[in-house]
N, C-alpha and C positions, 0 to 999 in steps of 0.2 A: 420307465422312469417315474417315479415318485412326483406327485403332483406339488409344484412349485409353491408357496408361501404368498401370499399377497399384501402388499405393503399399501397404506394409504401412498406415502411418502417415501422415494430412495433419495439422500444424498449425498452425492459420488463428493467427497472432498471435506475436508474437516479441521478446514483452518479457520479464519474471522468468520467468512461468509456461512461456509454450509454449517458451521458448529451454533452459528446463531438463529439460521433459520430453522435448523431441526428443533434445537431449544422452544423456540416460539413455536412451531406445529406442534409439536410434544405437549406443551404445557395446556395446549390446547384438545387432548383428548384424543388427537390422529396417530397411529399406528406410524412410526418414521424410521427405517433403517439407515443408520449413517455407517457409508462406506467410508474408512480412510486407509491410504499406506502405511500410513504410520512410521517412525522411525526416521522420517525426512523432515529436517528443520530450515525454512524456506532463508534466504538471504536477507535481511531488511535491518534497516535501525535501529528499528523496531522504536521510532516516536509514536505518541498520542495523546493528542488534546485535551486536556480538563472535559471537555464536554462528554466523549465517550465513558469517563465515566458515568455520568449523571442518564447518559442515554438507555445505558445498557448495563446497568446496576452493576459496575464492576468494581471492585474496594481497593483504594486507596493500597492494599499490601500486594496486590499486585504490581504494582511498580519496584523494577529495580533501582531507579534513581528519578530524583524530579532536579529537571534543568534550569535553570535560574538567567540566560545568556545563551549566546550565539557568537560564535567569532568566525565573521566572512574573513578570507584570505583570499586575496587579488594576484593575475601573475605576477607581479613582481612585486609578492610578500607584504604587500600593503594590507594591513587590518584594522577592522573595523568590529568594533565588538555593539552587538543589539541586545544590552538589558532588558529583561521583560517584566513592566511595571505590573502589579497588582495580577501577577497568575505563574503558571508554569508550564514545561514541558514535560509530558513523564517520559519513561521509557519504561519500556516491559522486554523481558525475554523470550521472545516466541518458542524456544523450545517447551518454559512454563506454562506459559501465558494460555498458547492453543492447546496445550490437555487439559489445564482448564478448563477451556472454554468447552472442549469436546466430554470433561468429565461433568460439567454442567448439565449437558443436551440429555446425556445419558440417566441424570438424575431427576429429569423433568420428562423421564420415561420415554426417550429415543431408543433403540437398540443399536450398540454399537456392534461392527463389524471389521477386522483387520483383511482388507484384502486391494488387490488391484484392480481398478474395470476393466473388463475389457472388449467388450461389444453388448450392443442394443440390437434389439430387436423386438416383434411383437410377436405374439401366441397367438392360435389359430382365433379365438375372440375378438381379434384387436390390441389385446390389451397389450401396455408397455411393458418389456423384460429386458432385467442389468444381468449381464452375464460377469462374472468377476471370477479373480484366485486366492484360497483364500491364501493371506500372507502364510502361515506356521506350515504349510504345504509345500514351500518351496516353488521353484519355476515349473516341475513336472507333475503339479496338483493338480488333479482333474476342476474344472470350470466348476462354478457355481450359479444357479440362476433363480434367479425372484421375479416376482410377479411386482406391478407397481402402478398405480392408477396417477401418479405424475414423479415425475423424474425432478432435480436442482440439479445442476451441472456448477460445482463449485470448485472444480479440479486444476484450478492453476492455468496462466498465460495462455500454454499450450493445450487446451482442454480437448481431451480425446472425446467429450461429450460434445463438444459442440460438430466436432468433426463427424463424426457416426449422425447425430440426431437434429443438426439445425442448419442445413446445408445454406440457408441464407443468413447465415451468421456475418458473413465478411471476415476479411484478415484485418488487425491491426497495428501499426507500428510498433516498436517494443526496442528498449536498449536492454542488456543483458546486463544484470549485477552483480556483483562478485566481492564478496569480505573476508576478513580475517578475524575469529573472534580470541583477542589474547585476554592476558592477565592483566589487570589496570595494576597501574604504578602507582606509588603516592601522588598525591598533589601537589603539583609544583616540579615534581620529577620530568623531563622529556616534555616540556611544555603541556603539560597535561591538569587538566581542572574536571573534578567531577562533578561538578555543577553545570559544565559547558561543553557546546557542542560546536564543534570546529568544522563549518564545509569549504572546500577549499574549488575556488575555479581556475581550474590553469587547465591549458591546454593538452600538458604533459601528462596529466594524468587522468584528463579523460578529455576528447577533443570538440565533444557532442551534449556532456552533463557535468556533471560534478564530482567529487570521490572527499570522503566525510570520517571526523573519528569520534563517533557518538559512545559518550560513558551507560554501561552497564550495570553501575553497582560495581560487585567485585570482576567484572568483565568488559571489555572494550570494544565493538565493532570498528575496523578500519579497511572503510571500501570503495569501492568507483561504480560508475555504469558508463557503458557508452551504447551506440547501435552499431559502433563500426565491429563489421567484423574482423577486420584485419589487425587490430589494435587490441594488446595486450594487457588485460586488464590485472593479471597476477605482477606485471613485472612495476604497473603503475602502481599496486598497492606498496609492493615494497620500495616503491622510490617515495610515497609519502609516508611508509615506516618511517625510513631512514630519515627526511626530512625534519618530521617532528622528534624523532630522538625514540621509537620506539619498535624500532627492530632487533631492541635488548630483549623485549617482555613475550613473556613466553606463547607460544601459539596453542592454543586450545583447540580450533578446528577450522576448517576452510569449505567455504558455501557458494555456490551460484545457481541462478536464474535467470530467468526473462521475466521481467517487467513492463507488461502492456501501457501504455501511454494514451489511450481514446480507446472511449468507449464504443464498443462493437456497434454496426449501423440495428442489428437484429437479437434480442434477446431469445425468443422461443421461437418453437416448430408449428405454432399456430393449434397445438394437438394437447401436449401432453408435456413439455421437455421448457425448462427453463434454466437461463445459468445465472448464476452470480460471480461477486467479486470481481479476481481476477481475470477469471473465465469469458466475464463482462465484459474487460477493459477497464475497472471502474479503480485507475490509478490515476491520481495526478500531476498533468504534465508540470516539469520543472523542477518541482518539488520530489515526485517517487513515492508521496504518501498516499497508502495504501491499506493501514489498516483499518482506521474509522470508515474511509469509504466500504472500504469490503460487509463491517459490518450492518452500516444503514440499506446496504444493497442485498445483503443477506435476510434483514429483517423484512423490507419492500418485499422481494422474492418469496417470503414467508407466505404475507398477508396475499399475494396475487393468489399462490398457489392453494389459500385456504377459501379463498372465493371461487376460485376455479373447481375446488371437491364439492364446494356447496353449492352451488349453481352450475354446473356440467357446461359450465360456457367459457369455451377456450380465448375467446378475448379478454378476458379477466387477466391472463398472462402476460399480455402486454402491459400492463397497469405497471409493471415493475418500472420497466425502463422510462415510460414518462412522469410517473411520481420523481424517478432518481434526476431526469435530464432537469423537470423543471425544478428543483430544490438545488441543486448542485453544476448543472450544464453552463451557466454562465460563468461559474468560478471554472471551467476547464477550459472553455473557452478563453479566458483572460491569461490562465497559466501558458495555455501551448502559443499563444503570441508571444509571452515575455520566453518563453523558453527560444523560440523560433528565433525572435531577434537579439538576445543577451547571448547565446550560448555559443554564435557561429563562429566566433574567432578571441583571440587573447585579447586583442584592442575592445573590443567591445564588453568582455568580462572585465576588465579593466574599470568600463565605466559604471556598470553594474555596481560592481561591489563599491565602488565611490558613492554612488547614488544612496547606498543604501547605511551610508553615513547619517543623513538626514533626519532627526528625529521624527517630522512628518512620515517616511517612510516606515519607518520601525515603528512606530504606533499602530497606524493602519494593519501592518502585517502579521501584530501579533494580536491585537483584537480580530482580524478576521480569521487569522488561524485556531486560537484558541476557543473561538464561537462558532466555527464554520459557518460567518455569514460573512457578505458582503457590507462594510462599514456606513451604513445611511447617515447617521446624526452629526459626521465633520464635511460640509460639503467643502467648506472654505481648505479645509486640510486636502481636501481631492483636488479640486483646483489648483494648488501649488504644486502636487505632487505631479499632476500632470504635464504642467509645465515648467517642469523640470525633467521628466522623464522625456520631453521632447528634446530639453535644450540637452541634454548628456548622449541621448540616440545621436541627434544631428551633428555633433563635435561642435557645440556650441559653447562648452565649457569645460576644460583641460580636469583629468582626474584628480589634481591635486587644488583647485579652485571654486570644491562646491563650495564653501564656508562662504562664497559671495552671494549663495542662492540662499542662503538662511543657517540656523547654528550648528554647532557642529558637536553638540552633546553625543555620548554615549560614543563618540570614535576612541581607540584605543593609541 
């Protein structure tokens, strides 16, 4: 056999994560093969923060729509509309968006690759080897194989890298997501605004999360997640077609996944082998936003992985996941609580989305979303919020009664 190629960097996967951290090794002078499928456009919202752009030099034309609002929907069609002062929501379309990103990586002198992983192994050296096929070869294409002095594992929820190369990865929770991407309608057609994103909590159509119809531009996402397996997440989409009036507009295409929820207890192999993004975990609970984090976890993974070529010292590796826990781990922690106890039942979604009436509420949560930080400078606003978020958990005050906790702006 012909002597294998050697890569500073392989990265298996070439969506937010692996597409930014090849970028970032690349630009820095390392030899990077980025492995991706290709052809597979992941299920998502596809929201993202004002911040991400500023983080990660992305231009404003990437966006297909900036969101201007939010309209919570309660089980029983109670709405609540959260204006967002002084910022926005963008959205991108990941089918765009990540070639993109991955036609960036490649311009900052990655090599790109069209192929599948499919096993790890090392060469009689030591050294690491991705054995893949290449995509244009079809199923019955003989393997390919590269040499690699460190590995990203950025390959999605179900990362076949972590399985092969990080056996103390752990398993982690995950609801499966599933959308419909149609034709947007006019505005004002089928209750539809392209400015605003409609999440809906009811039971019915998802019994564990929530199912959403986020504007595209000239395209709509309209989807669900749950974990349960037994619960139908195709037939919940189309009972909130029907609901909002748009199982007239035409279907463009139909997507699902898994959605990790916590991040993994172990990022690397102590060796050689590191994952990002999803591969990670690094989605957040509640919410399902996934792609700023996949990025900053992509970038983190960059920089471990370039101290780890520079320094031959495999704890450097782990630097990913405690830069990522301490900059971000306590927003996940705050979400999988509200998730935990908002989401168990209709009575308690009920009070949720009431609560989230409150213009202290909706402040807070779009400064901390649009900054990804945690809100310091209103403590008196935390305070109120907190005790109110006790008295609506406890049935301390009927959903139609918050206006007695303070005003009741921005409710629809």
């Amino acid at each position: 056999m012909p002597e294998s190629k050697t890569y500073d960097v392989v990265v298996v996967g070439g969506g937010p994560a692996g597409a930014t951290a090849a970028t970032d090794l690349a630009s820095k002078g390392h030899s990077v093969l980025l492995l991706d499928r290709q052809g597979r456009i992941k299920p998502c919202g596809g929201a993202v923060p004002p911040r991400l752009l500023r983080d990660f030099n992305v231009p404003t034309s990437m966006l297909v729509a900036q969101v201007s609002s939010a309209e919570i929907v309660s089980p029983t069609d109670r709405r609540v509309n959260m204006p967002i002062e002084g910022g926005f929501v963008g959205m991108v379309d990941r089918e765009h968006f990540d070639e993109w990103l991955r036609e960036r990586a490649a311009e900052a002198g990655a090599e790109r690759c069209a192929g599948t992983f499919e096993a790890f192994d090392r060469d009689t050296d030591g050294v690491a080897r991705i054995h893949y096929r290449p995509k244009n070869g079809g199923r019955d294409a003989s393997l390919e194989v590269v040499r690699t002095r460190a590995v990203i594992g950025a390959d999605g929820a179900n990362s076949a890298v972590a399985r092969e190369a990080v056996p103390r990865a752990g398993r982690v929770p995950y609801v499966f997501a599933y959308h419909e991407i149609v034709r947007s309608p006019q505005d004002g057609a089928a209750h539809f605004d392209s400015k605003r994103c409609d999440v809906y909590y009811n039971g019915r159509m998802s019994p564990d999360f929530y199912s959403w119809v986020f504007p595209h531009g000239d395209t709509t996402s309209i989807g669900t997640g749950s974990a349960n397996k037994g619960f139908s997440l195709r037939n919940a989409v189309a009972d909130l077609r029907g609901i909002t009036g748009l199982d007239a507009a035409e279907t463009i295409r139909k997507e699902g996944a898994p959605i990790p929820l916590k991040p993994r207890r172990k990022w690397d192999n102590d060796q050689d082998v590191l994952l990002a993004g999803d591969a990670a975990g690094v989605v957040a609970p509640a919410s399902g936003e996934g792609i700023y984090y996949a990025m900053v976890c992509g970038r983190f993974a960059g920089e471990a992985v370039e101290e780890f070529l520079r320094t031959n010292d495999a704890k450097a590796l782990a630097g990913a996941r405690k830069r990522f826990m301490k900059e971000h781990g306590r927003v996940f922690w705050i979400l999988g609580i509200m998730q935990y106890f908002w989401y168990k039942n209709d009575k308690r979604r009920e009070r949720f989305v009431s609560m989230c009436a409150d213009p202290d509420v909706q402040r807070l949560t779009w400064e901390a979303y649009m900054n990804k930080k945690l809100v310091r400078a209103r403590p008196g606003a935390h305070l109120r919020v907190f005790f109110k978020d006790v008295a609506h958990l406890l049935g301390l005050v009927q959903p139609d009664e918050e206006s007695k906790l303070g005003p009741r702006r921005g409710v629809s």
